[in-house]
N, C-alpha and C positions, 0 to 999 in steps of 0.2 A: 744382383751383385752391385756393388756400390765402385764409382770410379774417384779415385784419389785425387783427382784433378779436378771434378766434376764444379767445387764452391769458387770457382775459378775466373768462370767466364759465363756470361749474362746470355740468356737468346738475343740474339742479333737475325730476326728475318733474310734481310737486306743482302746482308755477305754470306748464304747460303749458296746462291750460284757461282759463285765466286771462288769460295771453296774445293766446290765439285770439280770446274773447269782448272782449279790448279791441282787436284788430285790424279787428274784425266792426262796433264801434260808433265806431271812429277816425275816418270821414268821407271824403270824395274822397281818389280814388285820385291818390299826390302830393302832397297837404297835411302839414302839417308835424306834427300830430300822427296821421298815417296813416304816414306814413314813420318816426317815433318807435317806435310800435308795429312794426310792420313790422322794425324793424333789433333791436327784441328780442326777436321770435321767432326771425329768424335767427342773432344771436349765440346763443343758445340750442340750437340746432338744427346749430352750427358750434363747439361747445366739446369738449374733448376730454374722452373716457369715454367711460359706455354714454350714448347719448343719447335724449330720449323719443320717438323715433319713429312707433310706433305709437299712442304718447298722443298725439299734433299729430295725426294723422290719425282718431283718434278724435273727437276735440273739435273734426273740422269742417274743419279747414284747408286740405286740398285744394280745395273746392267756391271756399271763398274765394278763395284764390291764383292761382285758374281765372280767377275773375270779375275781380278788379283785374289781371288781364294783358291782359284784353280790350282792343281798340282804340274810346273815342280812352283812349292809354295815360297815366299821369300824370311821364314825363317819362323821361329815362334813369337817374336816379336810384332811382325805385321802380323801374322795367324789370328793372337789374340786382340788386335785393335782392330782388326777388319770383322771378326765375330765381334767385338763390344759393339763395334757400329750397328752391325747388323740387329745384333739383341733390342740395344736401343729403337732401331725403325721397328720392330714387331710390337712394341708397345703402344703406338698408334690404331688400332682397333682390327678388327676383324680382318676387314677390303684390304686392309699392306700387308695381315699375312699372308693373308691365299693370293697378295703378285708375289712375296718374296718364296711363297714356296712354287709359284709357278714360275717364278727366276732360276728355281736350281740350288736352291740355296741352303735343303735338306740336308740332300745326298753329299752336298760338299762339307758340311758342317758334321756331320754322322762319319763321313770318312776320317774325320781328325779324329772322333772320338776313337770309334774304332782303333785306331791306329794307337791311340794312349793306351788301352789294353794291353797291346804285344809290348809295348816300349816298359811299361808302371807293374803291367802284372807280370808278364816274362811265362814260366812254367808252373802251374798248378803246385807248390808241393805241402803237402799237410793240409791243417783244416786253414790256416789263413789266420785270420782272427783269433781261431776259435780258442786258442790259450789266452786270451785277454789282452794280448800286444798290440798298440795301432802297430799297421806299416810305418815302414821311413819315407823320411818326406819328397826323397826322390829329387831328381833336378827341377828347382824352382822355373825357371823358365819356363820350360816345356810341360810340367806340372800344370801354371795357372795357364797356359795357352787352353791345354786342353777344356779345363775346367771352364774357361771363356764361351770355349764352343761348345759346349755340352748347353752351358747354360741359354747360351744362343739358339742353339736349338728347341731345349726346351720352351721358351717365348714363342719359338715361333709357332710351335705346334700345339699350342696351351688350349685353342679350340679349333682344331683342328678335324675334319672328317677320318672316319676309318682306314679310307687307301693311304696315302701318307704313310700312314701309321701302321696298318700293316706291312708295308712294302720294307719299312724298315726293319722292322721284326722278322722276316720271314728268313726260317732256317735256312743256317748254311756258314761256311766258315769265315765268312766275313760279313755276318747278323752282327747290328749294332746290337739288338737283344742280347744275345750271349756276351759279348763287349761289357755291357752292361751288368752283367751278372756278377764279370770277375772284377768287374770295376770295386762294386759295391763290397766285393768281398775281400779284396786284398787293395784298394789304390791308396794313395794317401790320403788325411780326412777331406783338403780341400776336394779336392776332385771325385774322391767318393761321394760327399754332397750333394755335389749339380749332376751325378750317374744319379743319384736317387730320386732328386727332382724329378729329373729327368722320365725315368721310371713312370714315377707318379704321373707325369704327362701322358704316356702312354697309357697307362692302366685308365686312362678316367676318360680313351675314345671309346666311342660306341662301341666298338667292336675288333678289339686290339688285334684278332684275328688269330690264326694258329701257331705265330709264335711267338705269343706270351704264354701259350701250355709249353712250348717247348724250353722256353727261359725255366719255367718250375719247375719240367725235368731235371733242367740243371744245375737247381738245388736254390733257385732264386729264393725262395721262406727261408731254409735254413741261413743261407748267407744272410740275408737281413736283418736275421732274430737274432744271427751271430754276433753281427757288429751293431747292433744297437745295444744287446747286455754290455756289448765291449766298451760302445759308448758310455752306457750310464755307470759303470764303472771309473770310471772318468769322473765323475760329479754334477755329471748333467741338472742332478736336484739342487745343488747349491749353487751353481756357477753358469754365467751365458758363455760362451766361448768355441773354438773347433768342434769341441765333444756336443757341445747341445746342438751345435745348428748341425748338424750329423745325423741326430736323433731325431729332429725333428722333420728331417728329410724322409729318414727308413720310416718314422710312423705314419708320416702322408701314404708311404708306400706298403706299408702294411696295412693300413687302412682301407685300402683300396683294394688288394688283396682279400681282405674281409668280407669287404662290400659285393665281392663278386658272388658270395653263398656257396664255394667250390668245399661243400665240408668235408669228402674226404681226402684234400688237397689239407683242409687246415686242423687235421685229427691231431698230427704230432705238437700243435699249440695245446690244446687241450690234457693233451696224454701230460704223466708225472714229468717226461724228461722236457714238456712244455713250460714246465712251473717258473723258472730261470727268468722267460720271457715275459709272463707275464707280471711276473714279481718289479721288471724292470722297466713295464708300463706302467704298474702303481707307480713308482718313483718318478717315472715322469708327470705324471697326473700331480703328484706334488710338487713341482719345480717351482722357483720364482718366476720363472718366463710364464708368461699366459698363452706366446706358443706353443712350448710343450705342452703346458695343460689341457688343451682344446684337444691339439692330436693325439694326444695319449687318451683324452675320456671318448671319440669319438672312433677310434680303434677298439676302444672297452665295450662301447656302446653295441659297435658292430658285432662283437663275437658273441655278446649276451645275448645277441636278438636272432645268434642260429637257430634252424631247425633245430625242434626237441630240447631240453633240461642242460643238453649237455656241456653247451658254452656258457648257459650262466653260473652255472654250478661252479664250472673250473672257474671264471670270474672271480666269481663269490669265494672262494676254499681261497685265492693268493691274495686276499686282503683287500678286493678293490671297496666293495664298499665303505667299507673305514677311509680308507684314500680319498675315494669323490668326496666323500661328506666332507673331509678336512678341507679339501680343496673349494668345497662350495662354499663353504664359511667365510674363505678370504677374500670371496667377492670377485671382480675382474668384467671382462667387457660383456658383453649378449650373447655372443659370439660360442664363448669361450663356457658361460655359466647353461649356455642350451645344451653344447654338447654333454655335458656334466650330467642335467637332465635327461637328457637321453638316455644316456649309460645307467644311471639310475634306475630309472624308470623298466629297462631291460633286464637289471639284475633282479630286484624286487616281483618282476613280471614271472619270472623264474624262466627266462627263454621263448622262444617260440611259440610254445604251444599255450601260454599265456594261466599256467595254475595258480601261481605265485608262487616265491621264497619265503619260504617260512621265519627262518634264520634270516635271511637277509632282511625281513620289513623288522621283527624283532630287534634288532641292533639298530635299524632307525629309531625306532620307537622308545629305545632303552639308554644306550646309551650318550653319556655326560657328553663327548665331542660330538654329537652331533646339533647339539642345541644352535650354535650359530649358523649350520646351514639349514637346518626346519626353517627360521627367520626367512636366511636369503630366499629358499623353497617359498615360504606364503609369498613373500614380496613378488615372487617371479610369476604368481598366480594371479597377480593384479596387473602384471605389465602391457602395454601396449602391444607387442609381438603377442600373436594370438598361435605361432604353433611352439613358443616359451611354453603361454601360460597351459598350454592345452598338456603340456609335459608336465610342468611343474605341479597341477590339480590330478594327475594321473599318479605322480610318485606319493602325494596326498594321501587321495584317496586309498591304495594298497598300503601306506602305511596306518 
C-alpha cells in the first residue's frame, strides 16, 4: 500500500529517537497529540531511500506499537497508522519479522481484521457477489483501517513459518480464516484486496495446517472464482484500477490454490459450470497490466499441469491458448513472458501425464496470431535465464 504522505519527508536517521521518545510520552492512544506523533514516525518510516529501520526498532518502537494496538483501541484512525507503521517495520527483512511477530503483533493485527468481517460482512445473505454487484463501499474510515491491518499483517507473515500461520487459521468462531473467506466474498474491493493478499500469504506457508481445508469448506474457491468474474467484469482487460488490483489479488490466490494439486478440491474449475472462471483468466492473461498477465498465465499454467488430461483440456476448450499466444506477442518483463511459458508449455504437454495436445500444438503451428509469439518463443530460447529458455525449447519442440 502506498502512503499519501509518503514523497513528503526524506530519511532523517538522526531524529529517529526522537520521535520514538515523543511517541512514548504523547498520551492516550487516539489523542490528538498521540496521533501527531504517531503520523511522524510513520511518515518517516514511509519516505523514500534508505530508511532508519533498525534505528525505530532500536529506540524502542516495537514494544510501543504493540502496546497502543492493544484493545480498547484509540479509534480507526490511530488503528490504521499504528498498522502502516508496523507494515512499514516488516519490510526490513526476515530478523524484524520474527521480533514483530514474537512482539504480539499477529494476533493484535488479525483481531482487527477479524473484527472488519462482523462489522463489512454482517449476515451471510445470498450468493454475495455472485449476481455481479461489487459490495458498497461501507464506512471509509473503518474500511481502510482495516484494510491497513490486513495488509500489515500480510508483510508480516510473507515468510513466515507454519505455527503462526496455522494458529491463525485454526477453526473456530473467531478464525481469521473464515474472517477471510467472507471477507473476500462480500467486503468492499479495498479491503477485499489485502483479505486476498492476505490469503495468498497464508496459502504459500509450508504447511497452512487444518484450517485452510476448513476455509474451502466454506466455499473459499467458489468465493474467489466468484469475485474475480465479478471483478473482470468490471474491465480488468482494459483498465488498471479497484477491479484489477482485486483480481490480481484472487489470482495470487487461486494460484496458490492451484499449486496445492487438491484436484478433487478444484473439479468444479474444470467442470461446465467452471468455464465462467476460466474464460475470466483468459481476459486476464490479456490485460494491459503485466500484473494480471503473470498471475493469470501462472494460475493457467498451474491447472494445465494437473494430474491426468483433465486440466489441460478444460484450459484448452476456454480459449487459453489463443490468449497466452496474444499475450506472448506483446512482450513484457522475464517474469511475466516465463509464466506465459509455462502455461504454454502445460497446455501443449496435454496435462500431466505428458501425451501432448493435439489441437492445442496445431493452433500454434497454424495459426496467423501466433506468429509474433513463435518470435518472442525463439528469442526466449536464447535468453540468459536458463529455466525461460528450458520452457520456451520445450513449447518448441511439441510444437
Amino acid at each position: 500500500m502506498d502512503d499519501g504522505e509518503a514523497g513528503t519527508a526524506q530519511p532523517d536517521h538522526a531524529g529517529v529517537a526522537a520521535d520514538v521518545a515523543r511517541l512514548a510520552g504523547a498520551g492516550p492512544v487516539g489523542s490528538r497529540a498521540f496521533l501527531h506523533a504517531l503520523r511522524a514516525l510513520r511518515r518517516r518510516l514511509s519516505a523514500p531511500g534508505d530508511l532508519p529501520l533498525g534505528e525505530t526498532v532500536a529506540a524502542g518502537a516495537v514494544p510501543l506499537l504493540v502496546r497502543a494496538l492493544q484493545p480498547p483501541q484509540g479509534g480507526p484512525i490511530a488503528t490504521q497508522t499504528l498498522a502502516w507503521a508496523m507494515g512499514n517495520l516488516a519490510a526490513d527483512g526476515r530478523e524484524l519479522r520474527r521480533r514483530l511477530v514474537a512482539a504480539g503483533v499477529v494476533p493484535l493485527l488479525a483481531r482487527r481484521v477479524v473484527e472488519s468481517a462482523a462489522m463489512f460482512c454482517g449476515e451471510e445473505a445470498g450468493d454475495g457477489v455472485g449476481g455481479g454487484q461489487e459490495p458498497a463501499g461501507g464506512n471509509g474510515q473503518e474500511c481502510t483501517a482495516a484494510a491497513v491491518a490486513a495488509w500489515a499483517l500480510g508483510r508480516t507473515l510473507q515468510d513466515a513459518e507454519s505455527a503462526p500461520v496455522q494458529a491463525l487459521l485454526c477453526p473456530g468462531p473467531t478464525s481469521l480464516g473464515l474472517a477471510l473467506v467472507r471477507l473476500v466474498r462480500l467486503a468492499p474491493p479495498a479491503l477485499a484486496t489485502e483479505a486476498a493478499w492476505l490469503l495468498a500469504c497464508c496459502a504459500s506457508a509450508p504447511d497452512p495446517g487444518p484450517g485452510w481445508a476448513a476455509m474451502l469448506d466454506e466455499g473459499l474457491l467458489e468465493a474467489a472464482c466468484a469475485r474475480l468474474r465479478c471483478a473482470v467484469a468490471g474491465g480488468v482487460a482494459t483498465r488498471r484500477g479497484p477491479a484489477g488490483a482485486l483480481a490480481q489479488a484472487l489470482l495470487r490466490t487461486l494460484g496458490h490454490m492451484v499449486a496445492a494439486g487438491d484436484a478433487a478440491r478444484l473439479r468444479p474449475l474444470l467442470m461446465e459450470e467452471g468455464r465462467g472462471t476460466l474464460h475470466a483468466l483468459c481476459s486476464c492473461v490479456e490485460s494491459v497490466d503485466q500484473g494480471l498477465r503473470g498471475e493469470a498465465a501462472w494460475t493457467l499454467g498451474n491447472l494445465a499441469g494437473l494430474p491426468g488430461r483433465e486440466g489441460a483440456e478444460a484450459v484448452a476448450q476456454a480459449g487459453a491458448v489463443q490468449a497466452l499466444l496474444r499475450a506472448m506477442g506483446r512482450g513484457g518483463a522475464l517474469a511475466v513472458r516465463h509464466a506465459i511459458l509455462h502455461a504454454l508449455a502445460n497446455v501443449c504437454a496435454g496435462g500431466g501425464d505428458g501425451r501432448g495436445d493435439a489441437a492445442a500444438i496445431q493452433w500454434v503451428l497454424t495459426h496467423a496470431g501466433a506468429k509474433e509469439a513463435l518470435v518472442e518463443i525463439a528469442a526466449m530460447a536464447a535468453c540468459a535465464d536458463a529455466q525461460s529458455a528450458a520452457l520456451a525449447l520445450q513449447v518448441r519442440c511439441q510444437a
